[in-house]
N, C-alpha and C positions, 0 to 999 in steps of 0.2 A: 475442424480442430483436431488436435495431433497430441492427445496427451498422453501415449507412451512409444515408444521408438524400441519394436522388438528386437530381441537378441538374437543373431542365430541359433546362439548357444546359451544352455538353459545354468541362471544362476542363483543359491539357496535365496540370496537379497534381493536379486534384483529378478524373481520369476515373470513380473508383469511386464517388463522394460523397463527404458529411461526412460523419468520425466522429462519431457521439452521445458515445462516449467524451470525444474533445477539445474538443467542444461543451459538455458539464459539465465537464469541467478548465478549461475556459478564465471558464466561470460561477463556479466555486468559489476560481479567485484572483481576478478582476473583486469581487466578494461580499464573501471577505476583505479586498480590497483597501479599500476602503470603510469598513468597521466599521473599518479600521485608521486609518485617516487621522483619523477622527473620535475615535476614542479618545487618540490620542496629541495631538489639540486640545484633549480635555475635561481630558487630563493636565496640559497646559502645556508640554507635550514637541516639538522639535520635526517639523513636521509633515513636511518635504521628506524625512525621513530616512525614514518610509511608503514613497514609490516604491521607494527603494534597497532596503528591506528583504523589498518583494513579488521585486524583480526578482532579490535573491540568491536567494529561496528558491524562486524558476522554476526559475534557474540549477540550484542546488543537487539540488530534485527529481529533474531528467533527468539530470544527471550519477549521483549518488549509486543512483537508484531505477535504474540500467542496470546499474550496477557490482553491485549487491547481487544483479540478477537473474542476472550472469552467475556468482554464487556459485555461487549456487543451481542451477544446471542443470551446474556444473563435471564432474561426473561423467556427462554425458550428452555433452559436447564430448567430453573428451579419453576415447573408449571404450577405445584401443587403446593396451596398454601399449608403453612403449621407444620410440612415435611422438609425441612430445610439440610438435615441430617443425611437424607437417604441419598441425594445425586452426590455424594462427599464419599459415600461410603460404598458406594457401584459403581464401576466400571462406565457401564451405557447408562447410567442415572433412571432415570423413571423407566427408562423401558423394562428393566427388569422387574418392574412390579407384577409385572402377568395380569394388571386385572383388565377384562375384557370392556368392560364399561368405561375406564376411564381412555375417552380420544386422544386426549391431549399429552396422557404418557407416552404412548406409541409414537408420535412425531417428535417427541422429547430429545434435546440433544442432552450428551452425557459429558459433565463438566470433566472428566477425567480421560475420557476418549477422545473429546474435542481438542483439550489441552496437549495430547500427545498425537496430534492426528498427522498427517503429514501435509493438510491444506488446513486453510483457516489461517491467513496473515495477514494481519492490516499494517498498511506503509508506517502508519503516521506513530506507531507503539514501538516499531524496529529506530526510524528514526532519533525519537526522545530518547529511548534509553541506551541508544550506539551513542548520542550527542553528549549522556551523562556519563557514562566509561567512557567516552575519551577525555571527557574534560576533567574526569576525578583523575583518570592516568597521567596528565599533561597537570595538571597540580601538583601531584605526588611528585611529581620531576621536574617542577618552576620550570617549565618552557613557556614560550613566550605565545599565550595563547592564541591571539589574536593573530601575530602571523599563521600560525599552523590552520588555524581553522580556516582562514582565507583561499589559504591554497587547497583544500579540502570542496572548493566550489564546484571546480570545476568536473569533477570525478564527481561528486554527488548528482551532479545533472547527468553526465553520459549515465552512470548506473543507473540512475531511475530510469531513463529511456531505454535502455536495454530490459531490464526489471521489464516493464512494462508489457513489454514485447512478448514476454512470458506469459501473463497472464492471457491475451490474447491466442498464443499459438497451440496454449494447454487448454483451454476452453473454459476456466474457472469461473467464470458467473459473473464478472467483474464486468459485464455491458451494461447497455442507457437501455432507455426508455424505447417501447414497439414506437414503430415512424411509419411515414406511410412514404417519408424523403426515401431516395433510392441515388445517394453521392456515391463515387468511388471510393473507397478504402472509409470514407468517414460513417456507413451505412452498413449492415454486411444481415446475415441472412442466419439466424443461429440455428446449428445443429446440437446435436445428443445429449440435449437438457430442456426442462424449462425458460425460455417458450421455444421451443422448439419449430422450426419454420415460419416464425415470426419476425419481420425485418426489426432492428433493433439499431441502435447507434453506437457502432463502434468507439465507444468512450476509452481502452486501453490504450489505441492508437492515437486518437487525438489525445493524449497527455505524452505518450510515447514523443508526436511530434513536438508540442509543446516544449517539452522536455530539450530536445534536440536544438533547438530553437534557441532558446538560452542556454544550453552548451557552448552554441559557436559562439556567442555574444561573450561569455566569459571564457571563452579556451582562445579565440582570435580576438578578441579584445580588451573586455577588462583588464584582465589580469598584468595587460601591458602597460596601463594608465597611470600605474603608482597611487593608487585612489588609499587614502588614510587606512591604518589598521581596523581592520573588524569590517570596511566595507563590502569587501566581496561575500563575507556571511551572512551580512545583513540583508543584501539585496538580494543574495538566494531567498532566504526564508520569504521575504515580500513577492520575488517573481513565483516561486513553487506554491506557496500559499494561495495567489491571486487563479492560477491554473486552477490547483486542486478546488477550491471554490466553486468555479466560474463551471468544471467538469461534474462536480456533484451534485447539481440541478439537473442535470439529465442520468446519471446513475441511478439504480433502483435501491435505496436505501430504505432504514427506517429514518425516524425523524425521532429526536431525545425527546423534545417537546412538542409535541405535532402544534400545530397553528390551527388546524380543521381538523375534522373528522378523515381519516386515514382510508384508504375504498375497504371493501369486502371483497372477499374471494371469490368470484361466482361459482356455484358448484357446475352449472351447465358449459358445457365448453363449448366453443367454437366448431365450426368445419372441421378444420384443422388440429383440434383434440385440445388447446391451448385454451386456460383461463381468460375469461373474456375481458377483464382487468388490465390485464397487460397491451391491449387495443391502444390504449388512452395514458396519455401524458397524469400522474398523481401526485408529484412532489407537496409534500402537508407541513413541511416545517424543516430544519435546516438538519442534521448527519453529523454524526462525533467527528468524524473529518470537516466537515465544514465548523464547526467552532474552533475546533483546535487551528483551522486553517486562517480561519481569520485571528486568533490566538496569535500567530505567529508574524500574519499580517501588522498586526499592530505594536509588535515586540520589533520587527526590523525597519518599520517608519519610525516607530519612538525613538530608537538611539542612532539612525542614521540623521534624524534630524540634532538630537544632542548633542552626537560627536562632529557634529558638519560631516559627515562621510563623504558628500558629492566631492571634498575638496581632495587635493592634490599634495602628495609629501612634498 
């Protein structure tokens, strides 16, 4: 993995290098942004409304994709019950408590540090809340929703696949489950983290494909069929959903509501120095992405079937 791209030359900002990560983010809205402009020309739609609706849904990402992360980790800030004040009120949250007995302060993430960190983003938080600025923006301005958001399909699928790409090529944590499968590109070998030299499944890249996938299906086709207003939104949410889903049984999540009991840690490691945990397949219950994903599964079957979407203007 490749997550910084040194300088030659030494810069106040950028001392460590480029991220690869912001280097595909920044390629996956540039991309987007593109197929979008031109789509809403071929629509007759108009085109200035493009920028505004790349720049909410940047906006929306970083805001949205922080907030959802610090759901996510909420039980790992606030460790220590009856102290609900102190991670609010500290930078690193429990860690600065200094006391030596408490373990759990020490691995404490810090709601304040996390929140401004420059990793920690979940897709599905940038999504919702780039989907709510655009749709307050396009309110505010009576345009005509349903077309716009249509042609917004198309660029949302290339983006996430590029997106994708990112998190893969930066090494972010974002893999499945140890395998013992050894597939080309769908399999891969992790370096310079936990678990380190443990095959793992490539889950970036299969959504990455995924993604691609239904790209060409709505940039070479849909988009040609004259399919009713709202359908090509619709049948994103249902195709992206059915992915995100179907990929979050093999990602190493927690569970909102576990189903079982969730493994233990082993403190004994392996050979190889790696938690003997991560050996074994544990999925215990379904992932804020998996609810929200089938959320959204069932929001673009319900009005695709309402409005007849399969039909034809």
């Amino acid at each position: 993995m490749i997550d910084r791209i040194p300088l030659p030359f030494p810069l106040p900002f950028l001392q460590e290098g480029i991220s690869t990560f912001a280097i595909l983010m920044l390629t996956a809205f540039l991309v987007g942004s593109k197929i979008l402009t031109k789509e809403y020309e071929r629509r007759g739609l108009l085109v200035e409304v493009a920028d505004n609706v790349v720049f909410l849904g940047v906006l929306g990402t970083l805001v949205g994709a922080k907030i959802f992360y610090i759901f996510e980790i909420w039980d790992q800030i606030f460790v220590v019950p009856g102290m609900y004040w102190f991670p609010l009120t500290h930078w690193y949250g429990f860690r600065e408590l200094n006391d030596p007995s408490c373990k759990v302060c020490q691995e404490a993430y810090g709601f304040w540090s996390s929140l401004f960190s420059g990793g920690g983003l979940v897709f599905y938080g940038g999504f919702l809340f780039g989907t709510l600025f655009i749709y307050i923006y396009m309110r505010k301005n009576k345009l005509d929703y349903g077309r716009y958001f249509d042609g917004m399909a198309p660029s949302m699928a290339i983006g996430y696949a590029i997106g994708r790409l990112g998190c893969f090529v930066s090494g972010d944590g974002c893999y499945g489950y140890a395998t013992d499968a050894d597939i080309p590109i769908l399999t891969f070998t992790f370096q310079g983290a936990v678990p380190s030299g443990v095959p793992v499944w490539n889950t970036p890249v299969m959504e990455s494909i995924i993604s691609f996938i239904y790209f060409i299906y709505f940039y070479f086709y849909a988009r040609f069929q004259n399919f009713k207003k709202w359908s090509l939104f619709f049948q994103y949410l249902v195709l992206h959903g059915l992915a995100r889903l179907s990929i979050e049984f093999l990602r190493i999540n927690k569970a909102v509501i576990p189903f079982r009991e969730p493994p233990k840690l082993v403190n004994i490691p392996d050979v190889n120095g790696n938690p003997q945990f991560l050996k074994g397949y544990y999925w215990h219950g379904f992932s804020q992405s998996q609810y929200i994903s089938i959320f959204l599964i069932l929001i673009g079957i319900y009005f695709i079937w309402k409005m007849k979407l399969w039909q034809r203007e």
